[in-house]
RODO-2510 file (C-alpha; in nm, 4 decimals, decimal comma):
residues 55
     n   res          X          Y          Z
     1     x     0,0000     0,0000     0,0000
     2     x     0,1092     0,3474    -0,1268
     3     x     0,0876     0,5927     0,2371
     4     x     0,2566     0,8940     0,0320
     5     x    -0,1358     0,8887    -0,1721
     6     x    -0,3463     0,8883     0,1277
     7     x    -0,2796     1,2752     0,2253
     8     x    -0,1961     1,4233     0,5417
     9     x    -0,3245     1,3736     0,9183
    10     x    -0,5943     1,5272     1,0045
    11     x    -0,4901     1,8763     1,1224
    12     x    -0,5460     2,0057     1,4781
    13     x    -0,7457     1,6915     1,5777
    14     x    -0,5076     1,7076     1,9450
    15     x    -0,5753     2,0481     2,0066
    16     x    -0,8204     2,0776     2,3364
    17     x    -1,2170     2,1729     2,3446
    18     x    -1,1896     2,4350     2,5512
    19     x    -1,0314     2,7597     2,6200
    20     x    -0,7808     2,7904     2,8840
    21     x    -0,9359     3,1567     2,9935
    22     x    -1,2565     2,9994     3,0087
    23     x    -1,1944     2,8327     3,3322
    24     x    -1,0259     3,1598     3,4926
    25     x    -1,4050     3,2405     3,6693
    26     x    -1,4184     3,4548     4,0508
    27     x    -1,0167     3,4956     4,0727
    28     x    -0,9547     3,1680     4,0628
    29     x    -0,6952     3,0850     3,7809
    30     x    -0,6998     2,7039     3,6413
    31     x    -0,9580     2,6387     3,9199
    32     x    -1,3051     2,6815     3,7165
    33     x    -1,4304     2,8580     3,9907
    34     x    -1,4003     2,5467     4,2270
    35     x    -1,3537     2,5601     4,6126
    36     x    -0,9941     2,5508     4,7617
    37     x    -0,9289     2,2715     4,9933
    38     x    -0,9280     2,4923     5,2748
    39     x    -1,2661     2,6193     5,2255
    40     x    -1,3970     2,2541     5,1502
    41     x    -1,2720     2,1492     5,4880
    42     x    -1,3890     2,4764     5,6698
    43     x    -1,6761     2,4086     5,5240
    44     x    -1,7076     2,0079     5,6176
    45     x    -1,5904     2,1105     5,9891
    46     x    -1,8880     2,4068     6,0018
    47     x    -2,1189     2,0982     5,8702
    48     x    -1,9695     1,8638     6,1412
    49     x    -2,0452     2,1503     6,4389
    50     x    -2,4000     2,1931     6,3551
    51     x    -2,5086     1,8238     6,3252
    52     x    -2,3697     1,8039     6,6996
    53     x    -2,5419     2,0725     6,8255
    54     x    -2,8567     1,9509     6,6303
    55     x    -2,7934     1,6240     6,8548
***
């Protein structure tokens, strides 16, 4: 079989869906906009304290 006939690859078929500035949302770069862990855990702790108290 003759590859030099077929033609070339299919151009920019890695290149990613998305923009990279797209996911830059509320000051937090690379993020998407997502929770720190810090604020997860304050979060999970503030969670924690009111399910005791509710006890």
């Amino acid at each position: 079989m003759d590859y030099s006939k077929m033609g070339g690859g299919r151009a920019g078929s890695n290149k990613p869906r998305f923009k990279p500035e797209d996911l830059k949302r509320d000051g937090k770069a690379g993020t998407g906009g997502k929770a720190s862990k810090e604020e997860l855990l304050a979060r999970m702790k503030a969670q924690s304290d009111a399910k005791k108290k509710e006890d």
